[in-house]
C-alpha positions in Angstrom: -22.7 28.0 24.4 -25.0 26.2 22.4 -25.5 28.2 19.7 -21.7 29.1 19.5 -20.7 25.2 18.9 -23.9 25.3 16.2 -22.5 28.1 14.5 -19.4 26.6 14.1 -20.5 23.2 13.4 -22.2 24.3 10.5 -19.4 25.0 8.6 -17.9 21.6 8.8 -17.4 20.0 5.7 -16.6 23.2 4.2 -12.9 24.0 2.3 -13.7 28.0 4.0 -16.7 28.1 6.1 -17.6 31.7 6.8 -17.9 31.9 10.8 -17.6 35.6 11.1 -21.3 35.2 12.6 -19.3 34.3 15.4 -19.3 38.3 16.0 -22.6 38.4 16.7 -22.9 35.0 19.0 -23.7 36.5 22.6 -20.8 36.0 24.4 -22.0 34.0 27.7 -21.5 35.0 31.4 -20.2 31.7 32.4 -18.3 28.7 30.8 -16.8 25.3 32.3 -13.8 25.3 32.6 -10.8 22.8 34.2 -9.7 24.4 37.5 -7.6 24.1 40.7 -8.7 25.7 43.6 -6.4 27.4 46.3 -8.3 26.2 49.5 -7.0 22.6 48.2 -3.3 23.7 47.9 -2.3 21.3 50.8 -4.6 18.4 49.8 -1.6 16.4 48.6 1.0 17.0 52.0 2.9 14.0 53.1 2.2 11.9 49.9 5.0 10.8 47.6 4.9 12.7 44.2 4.1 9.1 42.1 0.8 8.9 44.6 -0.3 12.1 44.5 -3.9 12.0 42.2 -5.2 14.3 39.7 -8.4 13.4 39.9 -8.8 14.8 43.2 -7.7 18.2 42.3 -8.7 18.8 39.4 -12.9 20.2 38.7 -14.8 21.0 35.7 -17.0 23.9 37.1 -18.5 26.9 35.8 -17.1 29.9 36.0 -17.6 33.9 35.3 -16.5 35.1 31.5 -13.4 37.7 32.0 -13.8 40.9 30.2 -11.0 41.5 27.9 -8.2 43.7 28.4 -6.8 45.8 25.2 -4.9 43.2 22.6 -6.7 40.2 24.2 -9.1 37.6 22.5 -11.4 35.2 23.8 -11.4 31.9 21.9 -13.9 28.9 21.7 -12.3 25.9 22.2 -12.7 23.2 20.6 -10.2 21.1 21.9 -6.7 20.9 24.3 -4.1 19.0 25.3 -2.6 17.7 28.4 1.2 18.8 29.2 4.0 18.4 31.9 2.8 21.3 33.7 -0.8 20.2 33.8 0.5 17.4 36.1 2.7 19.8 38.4 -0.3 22.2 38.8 -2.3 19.4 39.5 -0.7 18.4 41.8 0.9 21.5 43.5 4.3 20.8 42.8 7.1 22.6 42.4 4.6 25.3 44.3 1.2 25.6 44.4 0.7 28.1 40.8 -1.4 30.6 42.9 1.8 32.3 43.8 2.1 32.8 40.0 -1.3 34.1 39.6 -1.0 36.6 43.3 2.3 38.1 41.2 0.9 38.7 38.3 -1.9 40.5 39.6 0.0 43.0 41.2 1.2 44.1 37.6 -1.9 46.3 36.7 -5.7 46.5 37.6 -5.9 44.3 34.4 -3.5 41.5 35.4 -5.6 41.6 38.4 -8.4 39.8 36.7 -6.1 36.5 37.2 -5.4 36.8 41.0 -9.0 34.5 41.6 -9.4 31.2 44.2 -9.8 29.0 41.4 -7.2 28.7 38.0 -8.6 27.5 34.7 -5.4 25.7 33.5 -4.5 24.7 30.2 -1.3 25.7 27.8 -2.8 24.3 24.5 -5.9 25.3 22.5 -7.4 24.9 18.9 -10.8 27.2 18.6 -12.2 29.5 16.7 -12.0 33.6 17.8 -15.2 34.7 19.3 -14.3 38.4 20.2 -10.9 40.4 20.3 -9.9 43.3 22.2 -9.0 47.2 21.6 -6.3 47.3 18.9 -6.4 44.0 17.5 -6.1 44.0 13.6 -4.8 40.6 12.5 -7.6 38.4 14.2 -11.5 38.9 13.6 -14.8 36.2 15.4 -14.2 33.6 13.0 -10.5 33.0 13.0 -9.6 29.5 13.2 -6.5 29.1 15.3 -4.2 27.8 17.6 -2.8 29.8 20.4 0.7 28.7 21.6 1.3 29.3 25.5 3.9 32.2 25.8 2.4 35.4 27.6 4.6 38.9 27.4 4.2 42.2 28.4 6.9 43.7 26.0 6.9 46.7 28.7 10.6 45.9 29.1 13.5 46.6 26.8 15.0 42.8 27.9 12.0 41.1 25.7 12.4 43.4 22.4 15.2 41.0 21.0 14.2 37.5 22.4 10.3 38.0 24.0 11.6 34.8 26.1 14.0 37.0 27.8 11.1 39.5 28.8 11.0 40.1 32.6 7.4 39.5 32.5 7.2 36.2 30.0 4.8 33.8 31.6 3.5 30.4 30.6 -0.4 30.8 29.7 -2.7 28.4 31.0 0.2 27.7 34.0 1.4 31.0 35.5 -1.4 32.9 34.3 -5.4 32.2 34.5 -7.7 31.5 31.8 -6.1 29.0 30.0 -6.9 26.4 27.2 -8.8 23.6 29.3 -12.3 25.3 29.4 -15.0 26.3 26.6 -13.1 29.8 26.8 -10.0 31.0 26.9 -8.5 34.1 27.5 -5.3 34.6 25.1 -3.2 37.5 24.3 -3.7 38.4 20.2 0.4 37.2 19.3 -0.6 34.5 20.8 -2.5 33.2 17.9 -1.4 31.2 15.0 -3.8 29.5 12.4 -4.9 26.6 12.7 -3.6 24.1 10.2 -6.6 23.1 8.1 -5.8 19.4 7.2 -5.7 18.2 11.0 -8.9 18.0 13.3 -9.1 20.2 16.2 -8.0 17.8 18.9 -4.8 16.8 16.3 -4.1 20.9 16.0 -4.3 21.5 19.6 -1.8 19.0 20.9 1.8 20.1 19.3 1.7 24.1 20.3 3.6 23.5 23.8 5.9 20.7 23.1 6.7 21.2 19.6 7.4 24.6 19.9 9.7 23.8 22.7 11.4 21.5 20.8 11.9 23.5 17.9 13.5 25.9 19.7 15.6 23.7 21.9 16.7 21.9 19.1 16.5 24.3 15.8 16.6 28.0 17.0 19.9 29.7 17.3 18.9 30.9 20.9 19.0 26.7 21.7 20.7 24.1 19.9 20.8 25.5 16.6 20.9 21.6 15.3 22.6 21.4 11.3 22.3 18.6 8.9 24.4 15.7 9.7 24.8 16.5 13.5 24.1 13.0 15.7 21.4 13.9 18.4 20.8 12.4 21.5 17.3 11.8 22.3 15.7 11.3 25.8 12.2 10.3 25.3 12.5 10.3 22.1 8.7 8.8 21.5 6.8 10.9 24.2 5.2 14.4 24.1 8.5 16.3 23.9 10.6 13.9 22.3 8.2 12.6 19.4 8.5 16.5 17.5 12.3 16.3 18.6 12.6 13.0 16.7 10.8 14.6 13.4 12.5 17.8 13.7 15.9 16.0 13.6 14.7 14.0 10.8 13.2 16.6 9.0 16.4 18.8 9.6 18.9 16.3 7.5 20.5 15.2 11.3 20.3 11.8 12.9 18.6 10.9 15.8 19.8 8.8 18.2 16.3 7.7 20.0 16.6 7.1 24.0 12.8 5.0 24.9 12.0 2.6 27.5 10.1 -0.1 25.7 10.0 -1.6 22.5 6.3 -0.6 21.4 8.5 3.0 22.0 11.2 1.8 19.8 9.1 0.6 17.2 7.1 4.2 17.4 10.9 5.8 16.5 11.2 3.6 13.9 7.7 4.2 12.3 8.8 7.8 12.0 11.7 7.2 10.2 14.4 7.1 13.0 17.4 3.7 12.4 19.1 4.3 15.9 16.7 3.3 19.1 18.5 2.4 22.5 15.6 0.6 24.8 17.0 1.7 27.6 15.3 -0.9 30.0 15.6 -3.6 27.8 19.9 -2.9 28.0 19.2 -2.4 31.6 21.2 1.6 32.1 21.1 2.5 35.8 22.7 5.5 35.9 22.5 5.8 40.0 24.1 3.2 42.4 21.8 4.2 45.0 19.8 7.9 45.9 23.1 9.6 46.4 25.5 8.2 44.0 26.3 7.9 40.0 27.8 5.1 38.3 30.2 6.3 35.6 30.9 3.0 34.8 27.1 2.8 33.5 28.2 6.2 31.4 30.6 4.7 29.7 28.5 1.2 28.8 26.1 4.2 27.2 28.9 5.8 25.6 30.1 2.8 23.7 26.4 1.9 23.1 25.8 5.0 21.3 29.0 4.9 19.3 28.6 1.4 17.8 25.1 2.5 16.8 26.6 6.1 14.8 29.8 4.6 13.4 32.0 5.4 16.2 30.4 9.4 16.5 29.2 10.9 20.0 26.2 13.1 19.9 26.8 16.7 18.6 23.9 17.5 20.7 21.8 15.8 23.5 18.6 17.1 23.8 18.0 16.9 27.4 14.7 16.9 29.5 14.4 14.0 32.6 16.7 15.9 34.3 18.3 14.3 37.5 18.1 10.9 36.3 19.9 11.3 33.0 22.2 14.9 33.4 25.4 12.7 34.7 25.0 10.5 31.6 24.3 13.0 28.7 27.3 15.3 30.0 29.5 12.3 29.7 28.7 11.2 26.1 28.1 14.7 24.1 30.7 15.0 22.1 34.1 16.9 22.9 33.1 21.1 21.8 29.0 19.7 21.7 26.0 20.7 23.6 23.5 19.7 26.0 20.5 21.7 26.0 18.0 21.5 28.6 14.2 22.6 28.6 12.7 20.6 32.0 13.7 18.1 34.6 10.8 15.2 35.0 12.8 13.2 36.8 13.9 15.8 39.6 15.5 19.5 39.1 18.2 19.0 41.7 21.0 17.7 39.2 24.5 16.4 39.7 27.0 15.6 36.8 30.9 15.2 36.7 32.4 18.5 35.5 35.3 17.2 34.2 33.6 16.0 31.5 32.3 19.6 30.9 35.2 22.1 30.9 38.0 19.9 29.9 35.7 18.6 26.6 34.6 22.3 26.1 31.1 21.5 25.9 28.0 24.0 26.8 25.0 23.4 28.3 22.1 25.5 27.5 18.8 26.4 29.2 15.6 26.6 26.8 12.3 27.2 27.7 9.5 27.4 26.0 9.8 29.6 22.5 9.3 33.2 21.5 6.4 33.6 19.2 8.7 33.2 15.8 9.8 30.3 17.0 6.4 28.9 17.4 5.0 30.4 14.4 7.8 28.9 12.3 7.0 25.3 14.4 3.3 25.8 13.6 4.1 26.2 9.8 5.8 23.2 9.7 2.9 21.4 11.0 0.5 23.2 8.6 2.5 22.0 5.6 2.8 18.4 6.8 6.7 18.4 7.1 5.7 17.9 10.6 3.1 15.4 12.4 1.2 15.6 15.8 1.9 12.8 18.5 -1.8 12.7 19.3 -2.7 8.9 20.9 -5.8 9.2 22.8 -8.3 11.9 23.2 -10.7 12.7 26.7 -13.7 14.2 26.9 -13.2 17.4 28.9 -15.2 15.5 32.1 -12.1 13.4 32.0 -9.1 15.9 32.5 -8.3 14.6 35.7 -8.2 10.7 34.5 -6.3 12.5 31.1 -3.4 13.8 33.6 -3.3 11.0 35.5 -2.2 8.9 32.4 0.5 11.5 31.8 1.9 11.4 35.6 1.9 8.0 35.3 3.6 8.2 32.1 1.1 5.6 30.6 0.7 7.8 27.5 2.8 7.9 24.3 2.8 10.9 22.8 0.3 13.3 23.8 -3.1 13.1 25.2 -5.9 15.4 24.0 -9.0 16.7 25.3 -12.1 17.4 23.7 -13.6 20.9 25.0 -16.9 22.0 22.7 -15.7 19.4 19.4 -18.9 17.6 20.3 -17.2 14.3 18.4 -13.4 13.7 17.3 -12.4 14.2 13.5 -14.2 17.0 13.0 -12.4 20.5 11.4 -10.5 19.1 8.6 -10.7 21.8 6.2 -8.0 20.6 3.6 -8.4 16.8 3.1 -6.1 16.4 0.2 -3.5 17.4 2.5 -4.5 15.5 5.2 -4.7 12.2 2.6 -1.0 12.4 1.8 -0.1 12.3 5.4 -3.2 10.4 7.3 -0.8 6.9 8.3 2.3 9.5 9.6 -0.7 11.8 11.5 -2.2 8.7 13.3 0.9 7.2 14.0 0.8 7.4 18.0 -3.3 6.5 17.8 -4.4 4.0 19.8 -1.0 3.6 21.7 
């Protein structure tokens, strides 16, 4: 491993290093990697989700080198990122992931590679290609790249006109082995994207899951397909998710209308350019009398908020993701003919809305997950040409992962929280810095919060 981070490290500083030398790195038997381990499945039994702990579950250990199947690579890491489904495999929720892996195994004698006792997890990853597989021909050892989290099979006619639709889509990292917290990762070639060159690794490795997701949630035609002067509804709208759903809007000629829960959050929407911020604790919103029951009345308070903030509009689109918490309200205040469109439920998947609201106002809601790889190559390129900025506030070290996920459960994190795999140091990897100089104060806008 040693002389794979040298190799690499010796091109810093360079506009193009030449790593292809990579090629000829031995590739070693074993790497460290972030794991869960299926004799610790019922570790967390009888505890409430909030107490549940990370840093009990989750082990840096070493563990074997896969071989790689036809149209794989294997990728040096240099850095991750921590996401939402970190924190549910970490702490076995909705179901322990080994059910995923068991599954997928039963595919092929190839898929059965994943079907192991441990699971290196991770859906994020910026590296640098150290070998590919049989009949790869857009990636060569010494690729720097990103790898976004969507694994297909393509086997099925269902995937061949949205790959999300594929019978056999998966979430890398999550529902498959190998992923992006580790040394190594295993990733399917169309998984790859370059790297953009004026960020540092750990800055390029933290928007692939959640900006993607956003982009299609919000821009694609298969989500929200968002147009210029649409009012948007925001959940979140300074965290992992929200933070790209905030610049995309901006960036796309709409208005955001930024849902946060403190006012170092509002000032963060502010910073990136957004006018309309509703701190929802500081106006006090409870949308639930009690476990059991809504208060519409608290809709409607939201509803009028939202108008006198957008000149008497509703949202054209809410861009939805608590879940449980917040379904009844964003139903009730998208606009008569607009959309709610939906890619996660943090707060609890068991939602419960008035659907009055629904079919008499002709609204839609939409399920998104994830993004095909267009999607996420067109969200990448607006990242590499600085139309679009990571959310990166705080970087681990890669012994850390567990105390990284437990800021994110605890939702002490703004942003997103990165994690340093072989980078021996943050800041290193910047390949264009002219770039990177017209957009440092926008790229380091969530550091330190």
């Amino acid at each position: 491993m040693r002389e794979i981070i040298e190799t690499i490290m010796a091109g810093e500083g360079s506009a193009a290093p030449d790593l292809s030398a990579l090629g000829r790195v031995p590739v070693p038997p074993t790497y460290r990697g972030v794991v869960v381990r299926a004799d610790e499945t019922g570790m967390f039994e009888g505890l409430a989700t909030a107490d549940k702990d990370p840093r009990k579950s989750l082990h840096v250990q070493e563990v074997p080198t896969p071989e790689l199947a036809p149209g794989e690579a294997l990728v040096a890491v240099m850095a991750s990122a921590i996401n939402y489904n970190t924190v549910w495999t970490s702490i076995f929720e909705p179901v322990p992931t080994f059910a995923f892996l068991r599954r997928y195994g039963k595919l092929s004698p190839l898929t059965a590679r994943h079907d192991l006792p441990y699971q290196v997890i991770g859906s994020d990853a910026a590296g640098v290609v150290l070998r590919v597989g049989a009949g790869v021909s857009k990636w060569k050892p010494g690729d720097e790249v990103v790898a976004h989290c969507l694994s297909v099979e393509l086997e099925d006619a269902d995937g061949h006109d949205d790959t999300m639709l594929d019978p056999q889509q998966r979430i890398w990292g999550f529902e498959t082995n190998f992923g992006g917290l580790a040394e190594l990762a295993v990733v399917k070639a169309n998984q790859l994207m370059p790297k953009p060159r004026h960020l540092t690794w750990e800055e390029a490795a933290c928007p692939g899951l959640v900006n993607s997701t956003a982009y299609r949630q919000l821009v694609s035609h298969h989500g929200a397909a968002m147009k210029q002067g649409d009012v948007v509804l925001i959940w979140g709208a300074s965290g992992g998710l929200g933070g790209y759903a905030t610049q995309l809007a901006l960036n796309g000629g709409a208005t955001p209308v930024c849902v946060v829960s403190s006012p170092e959050k509002a000032q963060l929407c502010r910073q990136m350019g957004a006018d309309l911020v509703i701190d929802r604790a500081a106006e006090g919103f409870t949308f639930w009398r009690d476990a059991h029951n809504q208060d519409a009345g608290e809709w409607r308070r939201f509803g009028e908020l939202i108008r006198s903030l957008t000149g008497g509009r509703d949202p054209d689109i809410v861009f939805e993701h608590p879940g449980r918490e917040t379904f009844g309200a964003s139903i009730y205040v998208a606009r008569r003919g607009g959309t709610i469109v939906t890619c996660a439920s943090t707060s609890g998947f068991q939602h419960e809305f008035d659907n009055r609201y629904l079919w008499m106002n002709l609204k839609r809601i939409i399920g998104s997950h994830f993004a095909n790889y267009r999607e996420a190559w067109e969200a990448n390129r607006l990242i590499s040409s600085g139309r679009i900025h990571p959310t990166l506030s705080r970087v681990y070290p890669l012994e850390q992962t567990g105390q990284a996920t437990l800021d994110v459960h605890r939702n002490r994190h703004q942003g997103k929280v990165g994690v340093r795999c072989l980078a021996p140091a943050e800041g290193l990897g910047v390949r264009d810095p002219e770039l990177r100089a017209r957009h440092e104060e926008k790229i380091n806008l969530f550091r330190g919060e």
